[in-house]
PALUM-104944 format. One line per field, with one value per residue: y, x, z of N, C-alpha, C in turn; residue in three letters; residue number from 1. Coordinates in nm, 3 decimals, padded with zeros to 5 digits. Layout:
<recs>
ny Y,...
nx X,...
nz Z,...
cay Y,...
cax X,...
caz Z,...
cy Y,...
cx X,...
cz Z,...
residuo ala,...
num NUM,...
</recs>
This chain:
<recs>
ny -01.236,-01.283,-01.131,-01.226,-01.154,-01.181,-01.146,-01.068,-01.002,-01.122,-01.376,-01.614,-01.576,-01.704,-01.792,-01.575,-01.530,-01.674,-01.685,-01.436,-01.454,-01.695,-01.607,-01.343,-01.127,-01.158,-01.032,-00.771,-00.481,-00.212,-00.015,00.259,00.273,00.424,00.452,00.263,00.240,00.482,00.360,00.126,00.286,00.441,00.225,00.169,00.372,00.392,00.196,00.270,00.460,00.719,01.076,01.137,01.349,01.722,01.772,01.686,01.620,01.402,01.079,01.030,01.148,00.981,00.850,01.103,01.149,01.183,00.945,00.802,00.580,00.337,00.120,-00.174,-00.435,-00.758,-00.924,-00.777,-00.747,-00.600,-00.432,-00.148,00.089,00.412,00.748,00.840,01.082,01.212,01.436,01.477,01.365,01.155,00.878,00.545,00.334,00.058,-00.177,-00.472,-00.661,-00.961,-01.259,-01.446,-01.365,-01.025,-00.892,-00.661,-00.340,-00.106,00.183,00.408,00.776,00.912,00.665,00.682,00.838,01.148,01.271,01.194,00.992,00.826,00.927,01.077,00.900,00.868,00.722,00.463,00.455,00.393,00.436,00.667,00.615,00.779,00.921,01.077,01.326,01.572,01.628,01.566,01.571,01.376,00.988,00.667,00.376,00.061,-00.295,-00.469,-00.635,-00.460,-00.274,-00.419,-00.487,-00.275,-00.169,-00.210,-00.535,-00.572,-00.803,-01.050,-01.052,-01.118,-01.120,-00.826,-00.774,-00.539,-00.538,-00.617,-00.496,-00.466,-00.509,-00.766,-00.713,-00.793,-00.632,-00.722,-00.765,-00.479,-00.369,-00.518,-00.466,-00.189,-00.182,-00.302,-00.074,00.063,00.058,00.017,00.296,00.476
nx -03.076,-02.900,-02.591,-02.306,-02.044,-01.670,-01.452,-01.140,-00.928,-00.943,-00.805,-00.606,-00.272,-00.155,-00.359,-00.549,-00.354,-00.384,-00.607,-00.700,-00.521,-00.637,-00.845,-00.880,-01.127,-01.316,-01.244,-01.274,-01.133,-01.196,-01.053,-01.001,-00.853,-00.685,-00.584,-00.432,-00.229,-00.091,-00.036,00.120,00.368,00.448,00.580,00.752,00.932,00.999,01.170,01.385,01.445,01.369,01.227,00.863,00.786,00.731,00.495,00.198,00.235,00.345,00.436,00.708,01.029,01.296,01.643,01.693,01.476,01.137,00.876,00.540,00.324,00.079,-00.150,-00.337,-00.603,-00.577,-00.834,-01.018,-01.327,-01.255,-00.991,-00.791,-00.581,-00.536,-00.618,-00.439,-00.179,-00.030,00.165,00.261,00.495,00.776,00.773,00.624,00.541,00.403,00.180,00.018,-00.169,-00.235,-00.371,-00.175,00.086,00.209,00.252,00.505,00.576,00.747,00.648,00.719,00.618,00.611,00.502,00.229,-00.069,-00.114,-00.383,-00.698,-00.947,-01.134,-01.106,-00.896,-00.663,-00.304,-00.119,00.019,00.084,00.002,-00.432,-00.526,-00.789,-01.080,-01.140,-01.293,-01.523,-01.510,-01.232,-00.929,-00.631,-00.587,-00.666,-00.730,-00.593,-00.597,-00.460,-00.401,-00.265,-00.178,-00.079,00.098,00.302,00.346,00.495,00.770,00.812,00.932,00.912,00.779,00.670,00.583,00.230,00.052,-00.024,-00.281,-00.313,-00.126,00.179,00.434,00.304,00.330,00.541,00.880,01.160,01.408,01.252,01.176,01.421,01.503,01.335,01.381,01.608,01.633,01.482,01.631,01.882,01.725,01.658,01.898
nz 00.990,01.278,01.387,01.518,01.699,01.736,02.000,01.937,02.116,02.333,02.257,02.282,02.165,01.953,01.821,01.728,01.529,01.383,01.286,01.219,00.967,00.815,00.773,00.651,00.589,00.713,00.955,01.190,01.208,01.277,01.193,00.926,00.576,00.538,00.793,00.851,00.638,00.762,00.970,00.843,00.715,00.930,01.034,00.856,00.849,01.133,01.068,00.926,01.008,00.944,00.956,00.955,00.725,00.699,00.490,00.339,00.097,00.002,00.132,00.254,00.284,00.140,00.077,-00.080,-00.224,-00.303,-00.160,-00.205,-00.018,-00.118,-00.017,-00.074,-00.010,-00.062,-00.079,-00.120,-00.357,-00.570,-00.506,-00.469,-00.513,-00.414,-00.418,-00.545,-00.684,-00.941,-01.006,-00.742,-00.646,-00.770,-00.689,-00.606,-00.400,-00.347,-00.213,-00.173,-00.016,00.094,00.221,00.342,00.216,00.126,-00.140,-00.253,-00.495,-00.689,-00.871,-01.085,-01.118,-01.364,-01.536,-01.544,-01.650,-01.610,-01.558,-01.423,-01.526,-01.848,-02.081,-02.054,-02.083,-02.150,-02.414,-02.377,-02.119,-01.776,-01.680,-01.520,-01.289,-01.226,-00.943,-00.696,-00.813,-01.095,-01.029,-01.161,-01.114,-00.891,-00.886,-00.899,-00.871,-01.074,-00.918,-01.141,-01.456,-01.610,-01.481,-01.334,-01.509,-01.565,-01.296,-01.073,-00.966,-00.629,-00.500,-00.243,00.075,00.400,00.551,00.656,00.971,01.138,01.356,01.529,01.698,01.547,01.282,01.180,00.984,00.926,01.035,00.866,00.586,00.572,00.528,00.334,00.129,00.124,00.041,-00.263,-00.385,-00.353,-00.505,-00.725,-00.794,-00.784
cay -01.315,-01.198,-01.104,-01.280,-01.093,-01.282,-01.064,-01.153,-00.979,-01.221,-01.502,-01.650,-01.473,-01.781,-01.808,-01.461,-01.467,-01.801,-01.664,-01.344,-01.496,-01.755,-01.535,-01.122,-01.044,-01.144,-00.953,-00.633,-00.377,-00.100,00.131,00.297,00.225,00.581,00.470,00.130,00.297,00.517,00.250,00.090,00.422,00.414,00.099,00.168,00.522,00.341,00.070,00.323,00.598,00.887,01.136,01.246,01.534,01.818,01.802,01.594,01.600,01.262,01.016,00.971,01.127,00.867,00.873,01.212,01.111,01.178,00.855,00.789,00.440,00.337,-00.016,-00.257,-00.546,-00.809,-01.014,-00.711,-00.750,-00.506,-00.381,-00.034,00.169,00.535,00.886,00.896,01.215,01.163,01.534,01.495,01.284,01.035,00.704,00.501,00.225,00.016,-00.284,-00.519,-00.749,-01.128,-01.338,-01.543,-01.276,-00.857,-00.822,-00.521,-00.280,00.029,00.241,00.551,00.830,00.907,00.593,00.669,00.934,01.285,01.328,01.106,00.984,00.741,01.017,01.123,00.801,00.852,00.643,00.362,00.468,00.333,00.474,00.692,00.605,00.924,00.866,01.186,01.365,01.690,01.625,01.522,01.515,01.254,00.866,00.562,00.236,-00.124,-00.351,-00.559,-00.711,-00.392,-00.211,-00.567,-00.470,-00.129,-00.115,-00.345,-00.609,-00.564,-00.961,-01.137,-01.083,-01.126,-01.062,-00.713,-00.812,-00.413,-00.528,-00.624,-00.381,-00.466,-00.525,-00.862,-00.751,-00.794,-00.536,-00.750,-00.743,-00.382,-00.331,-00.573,-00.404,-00.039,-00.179,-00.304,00.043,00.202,00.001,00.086,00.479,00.518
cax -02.970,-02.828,-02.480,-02.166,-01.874,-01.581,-01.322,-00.974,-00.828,-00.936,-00.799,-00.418,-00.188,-00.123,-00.475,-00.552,-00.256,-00.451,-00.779,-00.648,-00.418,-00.716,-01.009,-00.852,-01.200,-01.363,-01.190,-01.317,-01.084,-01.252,-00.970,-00.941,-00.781,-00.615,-00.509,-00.405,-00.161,-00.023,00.072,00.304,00.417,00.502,00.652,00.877,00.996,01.159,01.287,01.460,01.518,01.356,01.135,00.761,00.788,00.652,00.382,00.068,00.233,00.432,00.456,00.848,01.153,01.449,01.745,01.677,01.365,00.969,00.826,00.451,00.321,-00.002,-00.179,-00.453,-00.627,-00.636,-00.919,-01.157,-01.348,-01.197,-00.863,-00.747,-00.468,-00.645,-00.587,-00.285,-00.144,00.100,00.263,00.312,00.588,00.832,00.790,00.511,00.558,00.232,00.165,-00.117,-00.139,-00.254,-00.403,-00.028,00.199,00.248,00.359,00.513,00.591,00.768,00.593,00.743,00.486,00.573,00.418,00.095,-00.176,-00.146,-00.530,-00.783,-01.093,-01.094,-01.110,-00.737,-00.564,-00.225,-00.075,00.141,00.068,-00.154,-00.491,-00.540,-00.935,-01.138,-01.213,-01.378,-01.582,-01.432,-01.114,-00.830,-00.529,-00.609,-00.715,-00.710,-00.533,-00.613,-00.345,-00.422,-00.207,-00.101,00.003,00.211,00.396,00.434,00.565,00.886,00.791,00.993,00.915,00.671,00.669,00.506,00.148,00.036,-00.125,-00.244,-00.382,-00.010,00.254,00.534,00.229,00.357,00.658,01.024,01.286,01.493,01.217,01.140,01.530,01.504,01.229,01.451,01.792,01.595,01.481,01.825,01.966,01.646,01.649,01.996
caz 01.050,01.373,01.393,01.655,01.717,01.798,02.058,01.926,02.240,02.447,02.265,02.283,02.002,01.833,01.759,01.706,01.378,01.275,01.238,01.086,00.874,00.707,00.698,00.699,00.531,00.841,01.117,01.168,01.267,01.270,01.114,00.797,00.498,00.587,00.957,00.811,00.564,00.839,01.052,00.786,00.718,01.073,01.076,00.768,00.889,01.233,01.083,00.847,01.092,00.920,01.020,00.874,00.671,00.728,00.422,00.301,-00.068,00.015,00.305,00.354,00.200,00.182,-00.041,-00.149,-00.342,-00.229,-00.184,-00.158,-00.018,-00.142,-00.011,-00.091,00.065,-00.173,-00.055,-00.148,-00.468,-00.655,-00.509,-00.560,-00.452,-00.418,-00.391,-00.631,-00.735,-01.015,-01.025,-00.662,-00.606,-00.863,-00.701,-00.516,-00.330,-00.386,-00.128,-00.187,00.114,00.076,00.394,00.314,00.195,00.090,-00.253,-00.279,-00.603,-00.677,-00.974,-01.113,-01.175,-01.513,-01.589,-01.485,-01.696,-01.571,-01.550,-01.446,-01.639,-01.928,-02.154,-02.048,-02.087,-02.195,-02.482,-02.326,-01.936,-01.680,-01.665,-01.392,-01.275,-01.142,-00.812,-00.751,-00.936,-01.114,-00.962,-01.243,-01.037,-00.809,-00.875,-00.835,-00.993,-01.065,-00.943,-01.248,-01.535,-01.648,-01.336,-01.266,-01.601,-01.526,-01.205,-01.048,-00.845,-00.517,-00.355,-00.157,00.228,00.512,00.548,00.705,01.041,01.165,01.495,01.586,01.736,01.441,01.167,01.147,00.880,01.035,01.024,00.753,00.487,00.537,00.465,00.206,00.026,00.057,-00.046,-00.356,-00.425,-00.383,-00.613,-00.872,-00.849,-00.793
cy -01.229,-01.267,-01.160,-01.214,-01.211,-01.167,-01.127,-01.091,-01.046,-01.358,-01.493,-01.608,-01.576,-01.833,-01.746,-01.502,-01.591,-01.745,-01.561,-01.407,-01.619,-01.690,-01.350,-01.088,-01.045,-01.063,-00.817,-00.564,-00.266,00.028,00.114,00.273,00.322,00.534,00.351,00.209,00.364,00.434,00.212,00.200,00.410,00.363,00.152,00.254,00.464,00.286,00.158,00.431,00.740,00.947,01.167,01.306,01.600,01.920,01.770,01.540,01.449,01.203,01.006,01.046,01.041,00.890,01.003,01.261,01.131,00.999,00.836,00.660,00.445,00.170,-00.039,-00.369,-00.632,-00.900,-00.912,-00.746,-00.699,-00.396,-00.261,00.060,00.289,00.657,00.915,01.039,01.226,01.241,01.563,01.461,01.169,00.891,00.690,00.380,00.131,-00.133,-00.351,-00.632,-00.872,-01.184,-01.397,-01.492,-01.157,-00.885,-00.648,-00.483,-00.139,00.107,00.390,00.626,00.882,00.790,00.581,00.818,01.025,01.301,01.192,01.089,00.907,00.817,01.065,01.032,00.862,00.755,00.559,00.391,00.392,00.426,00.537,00.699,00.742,00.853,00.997,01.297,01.531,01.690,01.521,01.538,01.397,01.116,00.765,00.422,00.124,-00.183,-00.459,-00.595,-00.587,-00.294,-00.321,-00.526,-00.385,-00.087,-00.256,-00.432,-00.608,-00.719,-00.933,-01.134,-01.109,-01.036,-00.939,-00.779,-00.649,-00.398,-00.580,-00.472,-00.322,-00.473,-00.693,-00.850,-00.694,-00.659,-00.580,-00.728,-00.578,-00.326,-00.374,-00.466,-00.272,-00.079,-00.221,-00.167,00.126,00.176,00.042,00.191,00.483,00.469
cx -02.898,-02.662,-02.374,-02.027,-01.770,-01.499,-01.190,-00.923,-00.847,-00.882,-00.601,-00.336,-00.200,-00.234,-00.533,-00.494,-00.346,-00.549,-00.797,-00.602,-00.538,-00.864,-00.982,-01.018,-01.321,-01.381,-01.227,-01.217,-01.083,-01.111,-00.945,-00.869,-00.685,-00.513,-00.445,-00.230,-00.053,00.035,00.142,00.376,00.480,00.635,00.776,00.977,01.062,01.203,01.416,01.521,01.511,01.246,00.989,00.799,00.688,00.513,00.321,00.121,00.249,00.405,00.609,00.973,01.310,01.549,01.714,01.559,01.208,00.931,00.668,00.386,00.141,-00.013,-00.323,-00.471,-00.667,-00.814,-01.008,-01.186,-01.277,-01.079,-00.812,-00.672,-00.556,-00.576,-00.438,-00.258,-00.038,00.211,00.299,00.431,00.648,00.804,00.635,00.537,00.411,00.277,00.027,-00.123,-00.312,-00.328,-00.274,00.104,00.138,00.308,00.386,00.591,00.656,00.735,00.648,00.613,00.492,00.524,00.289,00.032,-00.139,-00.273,-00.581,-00.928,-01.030,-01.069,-00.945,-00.636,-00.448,-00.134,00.064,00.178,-00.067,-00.232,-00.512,-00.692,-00.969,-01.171,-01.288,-01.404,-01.499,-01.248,-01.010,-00.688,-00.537,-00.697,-00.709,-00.641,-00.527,-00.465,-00.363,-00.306,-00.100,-00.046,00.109,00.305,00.454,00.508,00.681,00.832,00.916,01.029,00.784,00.703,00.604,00.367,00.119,-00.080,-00.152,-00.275,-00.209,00.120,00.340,00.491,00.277,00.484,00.789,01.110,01.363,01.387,01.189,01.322,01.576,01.439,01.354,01.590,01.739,01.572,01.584,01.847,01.878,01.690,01.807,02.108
cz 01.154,01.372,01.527,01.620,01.811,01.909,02.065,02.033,02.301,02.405,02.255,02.186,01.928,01.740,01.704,01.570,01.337,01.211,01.140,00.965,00.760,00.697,00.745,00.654,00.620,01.006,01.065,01.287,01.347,01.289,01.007,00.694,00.493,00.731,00.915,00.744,00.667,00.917,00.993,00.758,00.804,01.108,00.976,00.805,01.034,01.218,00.987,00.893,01.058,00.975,00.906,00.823,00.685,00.595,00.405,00.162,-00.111,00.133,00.322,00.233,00.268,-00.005,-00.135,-00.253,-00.243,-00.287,-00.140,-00.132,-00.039,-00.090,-00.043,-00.034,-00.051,-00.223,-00.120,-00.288,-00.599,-00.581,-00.545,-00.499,-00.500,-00.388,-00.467,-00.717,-00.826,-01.015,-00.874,-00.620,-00.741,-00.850,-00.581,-00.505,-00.287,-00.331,-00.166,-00.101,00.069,00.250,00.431,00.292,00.138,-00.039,-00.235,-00.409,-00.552,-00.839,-00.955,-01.177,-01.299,-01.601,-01.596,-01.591,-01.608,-01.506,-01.513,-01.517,-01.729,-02.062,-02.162,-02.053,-02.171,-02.264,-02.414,-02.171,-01.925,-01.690,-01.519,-01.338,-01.203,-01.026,-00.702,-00.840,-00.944,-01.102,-01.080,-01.188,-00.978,-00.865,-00.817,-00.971,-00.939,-01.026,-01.021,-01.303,-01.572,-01.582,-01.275,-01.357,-01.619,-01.412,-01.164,-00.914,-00.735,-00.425,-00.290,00.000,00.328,00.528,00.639,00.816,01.172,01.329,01.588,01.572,01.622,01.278,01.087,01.000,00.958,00.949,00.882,00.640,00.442,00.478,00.344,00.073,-00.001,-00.018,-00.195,-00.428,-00.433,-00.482,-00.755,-00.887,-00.821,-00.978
residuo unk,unk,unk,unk,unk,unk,unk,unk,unk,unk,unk,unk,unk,unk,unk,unk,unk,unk,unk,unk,unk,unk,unk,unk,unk,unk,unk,unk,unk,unk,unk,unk,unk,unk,unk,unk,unk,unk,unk,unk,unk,unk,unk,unk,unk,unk,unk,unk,unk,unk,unk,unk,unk,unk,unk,unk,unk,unk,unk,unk,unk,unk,unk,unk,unk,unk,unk,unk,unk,unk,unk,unk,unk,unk,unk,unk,unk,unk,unk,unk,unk,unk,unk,unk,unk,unk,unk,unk,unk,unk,unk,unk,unk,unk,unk,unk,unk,unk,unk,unk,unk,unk,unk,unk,unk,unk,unk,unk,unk,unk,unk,unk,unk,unk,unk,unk,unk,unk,unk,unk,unk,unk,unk,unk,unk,unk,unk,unk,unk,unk,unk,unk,unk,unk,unk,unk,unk,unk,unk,unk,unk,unk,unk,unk,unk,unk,unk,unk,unk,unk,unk,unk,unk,unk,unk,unk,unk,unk,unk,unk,unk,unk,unk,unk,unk,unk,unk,unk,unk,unk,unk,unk,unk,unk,unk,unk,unk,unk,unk,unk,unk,unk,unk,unk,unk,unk
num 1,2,3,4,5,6,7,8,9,10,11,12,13,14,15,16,17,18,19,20,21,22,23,24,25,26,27,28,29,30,31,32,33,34,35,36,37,38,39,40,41,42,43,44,45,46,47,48,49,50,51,52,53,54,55,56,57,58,59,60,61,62,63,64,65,66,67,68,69,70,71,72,73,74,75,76,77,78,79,80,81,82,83,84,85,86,87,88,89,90,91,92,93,94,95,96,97,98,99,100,101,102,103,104,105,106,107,108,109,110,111,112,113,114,115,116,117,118,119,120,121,122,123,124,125,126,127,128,129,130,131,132,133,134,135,136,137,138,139,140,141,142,143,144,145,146,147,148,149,150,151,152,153,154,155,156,157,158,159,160,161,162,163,164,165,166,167,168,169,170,171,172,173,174,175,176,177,178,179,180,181,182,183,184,185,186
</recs>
């Protein structure tokens, strides 16, 4: 079966967010689930007015706290927020983006296994999945049933569209989302 590319730059915006918006698992990007991540990163850090930091450990300190943002695309089969480091940082800010809306979460990392492997589960934490081999710091986690129960749902916003300038989420929800979190960790 031969292959048709569509070129959404050439078509009218309002058609463009349509086409995204009812088939994301269609559009090909071609960036990263890495460069993806950084852009809301991005986005969150000017609507909030802070700067990078100057390490890899975290993506953003705000309110005095390391925060690390983790996302997922929900449409994929199997969904998985990745590269988590639990003794790096207290909180994670875990996005799972919809064709319709972003839920977003905020999960403290003492809820989460220390180690990964199924072997290291910790009694009454999330499992932290291996996601490479040898490597027990770092995993990965289901946003399943019991990652919904362990972490605080934050709200429903606006879907993540990455081929747009603003990512398609407004200034008020990204302030929404943080004044929610103040009010948690503080």
């Amino acid at each position: 079966m031969k292959s048709t590319y569509l070129n959404l730059e050439l078509l009218p915006e309002s058609i463009k967010n349509e086409l995204v918006k009812q088939y994301p698992q269609f559009v090909e990007l071609n960036i990263s689930g890495k460069e993806r991540s950084e852009l809301t990163e991005r986005r969150i850090m000017d609507v909030l007015g802070i700067d990078k930091p100057n390490t890899s450990q975290y993506d953003f300190f705000y309110l005095q706290t390391m925060f690390e943002l983790k996302q997922a695309e929900a449409y994929l089969k199997q969904p998985k927020f990745q590269q988590i480091k639990p003794d790096c940082y207290p909180y994670i800010i875990c996005m799972l983006n919809h064709k319709d809306r972003s839920e977003w979460y905020l999960l403290e990392t003492s809820k989460i296994s220390k180690k990964a492997g199924k072997e290291n589960v910790e009694s009454g934490k999330l499992p932290l999945n291996a996601q490479h081999r040898y490597n027990l710091t770092e995993g990965q986690i289901n946003p399943n049933k019991a990652f919904k129960q362990a972490a605080i749902f934050l709200g429903n916003y606006e879907p993540l569209f990455y081929y747009k300038t603003d990512l398609n989420l407004s200034n008020n929800s990204i302030l929404d989302i943080f004044n929610k979190i103040e009010k948690i960790i503080k």
